[in-house]
C-alpha positions as CSV (number, residue, x, y, z in Angstrom):
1,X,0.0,0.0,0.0
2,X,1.1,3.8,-0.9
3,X,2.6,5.4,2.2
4,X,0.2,8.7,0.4
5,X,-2.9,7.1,1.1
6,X,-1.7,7.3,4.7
7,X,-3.4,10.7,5.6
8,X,-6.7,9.8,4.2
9,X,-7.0,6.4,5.8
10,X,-6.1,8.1,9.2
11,X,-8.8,10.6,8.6
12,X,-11.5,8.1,7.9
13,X,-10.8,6.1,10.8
14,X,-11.1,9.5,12.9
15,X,-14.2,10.2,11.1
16,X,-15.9,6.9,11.3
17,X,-14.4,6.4,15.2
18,X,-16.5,9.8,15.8
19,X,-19.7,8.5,14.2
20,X,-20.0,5.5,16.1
21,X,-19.7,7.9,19.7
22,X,-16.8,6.3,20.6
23,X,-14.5,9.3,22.2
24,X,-11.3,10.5,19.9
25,X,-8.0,9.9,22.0
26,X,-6.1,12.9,20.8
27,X,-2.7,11.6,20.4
28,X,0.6,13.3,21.9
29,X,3.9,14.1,19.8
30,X,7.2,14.3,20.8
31,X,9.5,16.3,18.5
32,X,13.1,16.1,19.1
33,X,15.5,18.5,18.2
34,X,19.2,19.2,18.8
35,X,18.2,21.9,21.4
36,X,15.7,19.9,23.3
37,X,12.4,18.5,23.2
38,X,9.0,19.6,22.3
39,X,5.9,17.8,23.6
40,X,2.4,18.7,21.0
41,X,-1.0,17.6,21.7
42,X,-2.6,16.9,18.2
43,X,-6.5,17.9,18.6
44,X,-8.1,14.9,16.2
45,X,-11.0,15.7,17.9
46,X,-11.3,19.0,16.5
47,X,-9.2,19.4,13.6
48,X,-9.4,15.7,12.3
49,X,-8.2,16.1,8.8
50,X,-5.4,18.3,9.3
51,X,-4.7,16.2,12.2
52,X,-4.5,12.9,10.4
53,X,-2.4,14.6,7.5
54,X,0.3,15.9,10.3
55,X,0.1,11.8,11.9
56,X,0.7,10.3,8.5
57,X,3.9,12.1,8.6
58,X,5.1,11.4,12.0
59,X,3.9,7.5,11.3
60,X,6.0,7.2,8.5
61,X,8.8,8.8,10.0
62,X,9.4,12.1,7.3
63,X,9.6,14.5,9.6
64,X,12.6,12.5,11.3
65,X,15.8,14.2,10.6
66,X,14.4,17.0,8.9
67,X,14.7,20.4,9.8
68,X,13.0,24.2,12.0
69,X,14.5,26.5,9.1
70,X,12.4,29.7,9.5
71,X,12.0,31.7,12.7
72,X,9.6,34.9,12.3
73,X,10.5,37.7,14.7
74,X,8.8,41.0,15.3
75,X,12.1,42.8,13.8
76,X,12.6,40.7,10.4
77,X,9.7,40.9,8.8
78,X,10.7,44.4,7.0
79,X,7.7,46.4,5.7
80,X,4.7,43.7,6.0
81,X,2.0,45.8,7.8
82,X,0.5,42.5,10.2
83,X,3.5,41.2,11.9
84,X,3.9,37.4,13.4
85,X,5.7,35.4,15.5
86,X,5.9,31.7,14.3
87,X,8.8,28.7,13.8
88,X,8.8,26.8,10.6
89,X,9.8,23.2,9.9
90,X,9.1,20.2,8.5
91,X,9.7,21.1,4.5
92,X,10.5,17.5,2.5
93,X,11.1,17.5,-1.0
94,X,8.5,16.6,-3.0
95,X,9.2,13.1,-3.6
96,X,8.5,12.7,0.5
97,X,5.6,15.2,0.5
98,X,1.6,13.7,0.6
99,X,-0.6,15.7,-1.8
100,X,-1.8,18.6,-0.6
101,X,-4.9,19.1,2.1
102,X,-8.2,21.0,2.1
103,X,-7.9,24.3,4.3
104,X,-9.4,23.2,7.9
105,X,-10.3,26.5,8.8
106,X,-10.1,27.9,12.4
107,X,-13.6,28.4,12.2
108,X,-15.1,25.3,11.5
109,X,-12.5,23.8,14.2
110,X,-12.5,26.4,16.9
111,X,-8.5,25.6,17.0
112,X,-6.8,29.3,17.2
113,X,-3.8,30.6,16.9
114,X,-2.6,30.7,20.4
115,X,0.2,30.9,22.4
116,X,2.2,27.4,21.5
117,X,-0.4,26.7,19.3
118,X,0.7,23.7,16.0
119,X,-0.9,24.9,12.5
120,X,-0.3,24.0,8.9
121,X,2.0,26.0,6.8
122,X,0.5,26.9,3.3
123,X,0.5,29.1,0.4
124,X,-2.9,29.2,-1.8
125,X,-6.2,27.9,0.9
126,X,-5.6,24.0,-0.4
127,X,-2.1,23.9,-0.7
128,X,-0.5,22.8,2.9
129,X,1.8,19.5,2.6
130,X,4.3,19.0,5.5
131,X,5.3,22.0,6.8
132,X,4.2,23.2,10.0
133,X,4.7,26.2,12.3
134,X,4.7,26.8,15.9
135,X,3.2,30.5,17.3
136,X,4.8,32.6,19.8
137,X,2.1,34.4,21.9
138,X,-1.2,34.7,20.3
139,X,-1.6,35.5,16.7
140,X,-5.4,35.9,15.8
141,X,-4.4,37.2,12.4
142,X,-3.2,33.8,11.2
143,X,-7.0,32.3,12.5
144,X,-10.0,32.6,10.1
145,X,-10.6,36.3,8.7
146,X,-7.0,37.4,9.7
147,X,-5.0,40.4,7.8
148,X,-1.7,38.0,7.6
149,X,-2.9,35.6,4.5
150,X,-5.0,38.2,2.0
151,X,-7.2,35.6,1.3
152,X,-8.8,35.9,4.6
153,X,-8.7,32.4,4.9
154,X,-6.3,32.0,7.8
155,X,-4.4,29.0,8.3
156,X,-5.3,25.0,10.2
157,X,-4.4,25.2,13.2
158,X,-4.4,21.4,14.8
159,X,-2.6,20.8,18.5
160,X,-0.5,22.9,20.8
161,X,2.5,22.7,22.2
162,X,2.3,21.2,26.2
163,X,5.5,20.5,27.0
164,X,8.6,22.6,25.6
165,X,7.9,26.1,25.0
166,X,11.2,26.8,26.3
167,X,13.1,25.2,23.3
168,X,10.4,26.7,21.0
169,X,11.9,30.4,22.2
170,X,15.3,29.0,22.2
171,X,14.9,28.3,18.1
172,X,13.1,31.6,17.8
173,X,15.8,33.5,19.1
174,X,18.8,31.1,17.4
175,X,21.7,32.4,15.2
176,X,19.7,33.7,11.5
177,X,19.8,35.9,8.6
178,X,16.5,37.2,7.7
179,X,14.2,34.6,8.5
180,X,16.0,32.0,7.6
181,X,18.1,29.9,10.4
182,X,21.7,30.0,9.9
183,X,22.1,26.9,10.9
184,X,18.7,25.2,10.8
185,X,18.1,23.6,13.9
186,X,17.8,20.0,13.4
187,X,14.6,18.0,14.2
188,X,16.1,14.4,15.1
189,X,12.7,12.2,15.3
190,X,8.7,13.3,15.8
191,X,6.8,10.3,17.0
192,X,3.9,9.4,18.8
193,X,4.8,9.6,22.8
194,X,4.3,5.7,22.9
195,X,6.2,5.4,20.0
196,X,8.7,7.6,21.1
197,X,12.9,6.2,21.6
């Protein structure tokens, strides 16, 4: 079987495991990188197809030994008017990337763009693959009807951070130029917490 069916399996077994009342265990994530450990709750409940996209990554191990490459600070974003505060990682090449997702917008979901708060990275509405940020404080313009994105559409937020914010404002404040980090701070696994080595 195609590890890119992955996603879409994991989302119908979210989906029928909600029809039949059973309750959705929302699954924990540890991501490890070189400057510590960061502990996400992934909100299947809530978000269930962007959450079962994200788990079809971590299940077949592409985020392992990947990279955080972007860090988004109040003072690099030059001239853009609605400024953020995010980490970026998890970019594959396309030949490890899933086909893209539909947008799971914050307001179908009620998942916002809070402090420590896991969303989707994308460009157009139906366009998010692997990469995923990580907000600094809250950032309502990135939720539903948000100045950040012109298209109003906001981003999918999908889990929070509950263990590790610490090393989240370590790699926002690491060694860059731009946006970009010089080095990028390596991610050595993601995995499920019962999973996890």
């Amino acid at each position: 079987m195609s590890l890119r069916v992955i996603p879409f399996l994991l989302a119908a077994a979210v989906s029928l495991s909600g029809q039949y009342g059973q309750p959705i265990k929302n699954p924990k994530v540890l991501i490890k990188t070189e400057m510590g450990d960061i502990t996400v709750e992934v909100f299947a409940d809530k978000a269930p197809s962007t959450s079962a996209n994200f788990m079809g990554y971590v299940d077949a191990g592409r985020y392992d030994d990947s990279t955080f490459h972007r860090t988004v600070t109040l003072d690099n974003q030059g001239p853009e008017e609605v400024k953020i505060e995010v980490i970026q990682g998890g970019a594959l090449a396309d030949d490890k990337s899933f086909p893209p997702i539909r947008l799971e917008r914050t307001i179908a979901t009620g998942v916002l763009h809070v402090d420590g708060a896991i969303s989707m990275a994308r460009g157009g509405p139906d366009t998010a693959t692997a990469s995923f940020f990580i907000c600094l404080n809250d950032q309502p313009d990135l939720d539903f009807g948000g100045k950040r994105n012109k298209d109003g559409e906001g981003f999918a937020a999908f889990g929070r951070v509950i263990a590790g914010m610490d090393v989240v404002r370590k790699i926002h404040q690491a060694q860059r130029e731009g946006q970009l980090l010089k080095p990028p701070v390596k991610i050595i696994s993601v995995a499920r917490m019962e999973a996890a080595k």
